[in-house]
Structure formats: structure tokens, C-alpha cells
C-alpha positions as CSV (number, residue, x, y, z in Angstrom):
1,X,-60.6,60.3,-9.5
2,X,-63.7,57.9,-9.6
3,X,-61.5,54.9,-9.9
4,X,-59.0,55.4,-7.3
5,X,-62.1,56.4,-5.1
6,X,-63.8,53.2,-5.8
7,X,-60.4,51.3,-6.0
8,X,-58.8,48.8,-3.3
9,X,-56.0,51.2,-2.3
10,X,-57.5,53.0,0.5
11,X,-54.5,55.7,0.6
12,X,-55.8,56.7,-2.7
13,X,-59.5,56.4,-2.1
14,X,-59.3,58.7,1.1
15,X,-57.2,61.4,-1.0
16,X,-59.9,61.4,-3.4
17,X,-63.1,61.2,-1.3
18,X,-61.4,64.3,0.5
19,X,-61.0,66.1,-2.8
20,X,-64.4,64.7,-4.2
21,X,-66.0,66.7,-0.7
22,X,-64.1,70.0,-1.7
23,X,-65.3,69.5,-5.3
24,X,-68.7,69.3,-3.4
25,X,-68.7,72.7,-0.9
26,X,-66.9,74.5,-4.3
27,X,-69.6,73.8,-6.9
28,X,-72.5,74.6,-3.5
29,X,-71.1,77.9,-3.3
30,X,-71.1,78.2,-6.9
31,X,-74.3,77.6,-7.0
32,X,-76.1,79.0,-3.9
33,X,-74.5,81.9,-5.0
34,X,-76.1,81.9,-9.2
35,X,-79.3,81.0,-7.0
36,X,-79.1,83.9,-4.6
37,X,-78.2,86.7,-7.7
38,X,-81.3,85.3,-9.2
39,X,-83.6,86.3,-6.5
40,X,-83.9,82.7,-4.8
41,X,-84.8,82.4,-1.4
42,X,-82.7,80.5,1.4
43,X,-85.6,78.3,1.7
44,X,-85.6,77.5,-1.8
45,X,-82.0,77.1,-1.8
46,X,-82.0,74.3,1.2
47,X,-84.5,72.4,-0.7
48,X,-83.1,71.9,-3.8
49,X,-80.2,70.9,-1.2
50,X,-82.5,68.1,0.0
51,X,-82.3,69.9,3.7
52,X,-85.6,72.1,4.7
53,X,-83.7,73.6,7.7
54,X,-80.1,73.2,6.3
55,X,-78.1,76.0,8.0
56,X,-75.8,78.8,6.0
57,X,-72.9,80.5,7.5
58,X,-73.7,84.0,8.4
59,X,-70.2,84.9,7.9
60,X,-70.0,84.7,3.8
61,X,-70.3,87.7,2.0
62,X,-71.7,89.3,-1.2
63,X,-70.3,87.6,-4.3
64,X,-69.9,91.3,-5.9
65,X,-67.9,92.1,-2.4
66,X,-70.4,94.4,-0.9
67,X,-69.9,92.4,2.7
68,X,-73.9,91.7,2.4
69,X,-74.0,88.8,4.7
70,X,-77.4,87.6,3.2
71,X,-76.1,87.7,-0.4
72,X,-74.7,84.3,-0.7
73,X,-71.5,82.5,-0.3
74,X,-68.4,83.9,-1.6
75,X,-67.7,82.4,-4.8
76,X,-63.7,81.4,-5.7
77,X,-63.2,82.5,-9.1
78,X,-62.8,79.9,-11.4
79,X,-59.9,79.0,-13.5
């Protein structure tokens, strides 16, 4: 995916910067998620996101399912 991103066909550069960007918000959620079950803070959170006043969707739910719209993004499963 790295070459054809970096590669001189810009048909396959696009596809893979556009799957590259949904690699990105996947592994976020992931993660804001394994931050948030840990106790992190959404300050803490944005930081480590290099964005002090980065904004999160109030309409993700509770990993577990609970529908606890401060819980953290809903996290895919993985496969």
C-alpha cells in the first residue's frame, strides 16, 4: 500500500491514501477507546492526538454497548 501511495500512478495513490485515512479513524477508535476503559481523560486523549481542543462525536457509544455517550468511540471488532 506504501508504494502505490508514494507511486506515479495517481489512480492508485488516491485508492490508497483513502484506505491509508480509514486505516487512521479505525486504529483512533481503537485506541481512544483502550484509553477511555483505562480511566483516561478526553483531555488526555486529544493530546496524545497532538490537538488540545480536538473535538469527539457525542454520538459514539460505550464499547461494552451500554449507549454511554462519554465512554468512547465504538470500537469495530477486529478480524
Amino acid at each position: 500500500m506504501v508504494e502505490a501511495a508514494a507511486g506515479p500512478d495517481p489512480e492508485a495513490g488516491f485508492a490508497a491514501v483513502v484506505a491509508l485515512r480509514g486505516l487512521v479513524e479505525v486504529l483512533e477508535e481503537l485506541q481512544v477507546g483502550n484509553a477511555r476503559a483505562q480511566g483516561w481523560s478526553w483531555r488526555d486523549i486529544a493530546r496524545r492526538l497532538g490537538s488540545p481542543s480536538r473535538p469527539f462525536t457525542t454520538s459514539t457509544r460505550c464499547v461494552s454497548g451500554g449507549g454511554d455517550r462519554h465512554a468512547g468511540p465504538a470500537v469495530p471488532p477486529v478480524s
